[in-house]
N, C-alpha and C positions, 0 to 999 in steps of 0.2 A: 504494500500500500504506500501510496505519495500522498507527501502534505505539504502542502505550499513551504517556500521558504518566506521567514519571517522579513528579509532584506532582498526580495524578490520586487523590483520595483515595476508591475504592472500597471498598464493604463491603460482600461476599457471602457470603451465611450458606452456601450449598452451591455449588461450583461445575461439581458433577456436574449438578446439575438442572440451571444456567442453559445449562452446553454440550448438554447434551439438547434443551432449547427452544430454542436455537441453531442446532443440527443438525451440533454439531462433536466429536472426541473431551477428552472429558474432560484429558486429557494434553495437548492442543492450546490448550484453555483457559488451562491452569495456564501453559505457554510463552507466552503472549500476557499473561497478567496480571505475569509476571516479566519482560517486554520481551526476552524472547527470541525472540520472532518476532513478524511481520510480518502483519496481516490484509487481506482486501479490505474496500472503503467497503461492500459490503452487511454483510459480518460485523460491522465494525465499529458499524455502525448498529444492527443486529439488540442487540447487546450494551450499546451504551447505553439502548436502549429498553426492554430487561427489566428495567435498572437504574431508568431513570428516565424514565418518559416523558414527561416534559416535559424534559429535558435534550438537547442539541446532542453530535453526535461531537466536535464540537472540545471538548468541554469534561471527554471522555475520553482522546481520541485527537487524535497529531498526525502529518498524513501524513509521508509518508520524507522526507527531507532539508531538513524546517523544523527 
């Protein structure tokens, strides 16, 4: 499982859309972007690559207990 990194400096103008293109509830999103919850490496990837696609999970996310 991936958890957002705490110094992960995201900037998403809507994050209804991207949980949409995601395929996640909006609500789920916002828990993930606040490090309240936990995603799988496909979500997780999915999410860095609408952000940036040339960007690395690791460079959003850091799996559970690093």
């Amino acid at each position: 499982m991936y958890s957002i990194k705490e110094d992960a400096n995201i900037e998403v103008i809507n994050q209804s859309k991207l949980a949409e293109k995601v395929g996640i509830a909006q609500a789920t999103m916002n828990r993930i972007f606040n490090g309240k919850q936990t995603c799988s490496k496909m979500t997780a990837y999915a999410i860095t690559k609408l952000i940036n696609e040339n960007a690395e999970i690791e460079d959003y996310f850091k799996k559970k207990g690093e």
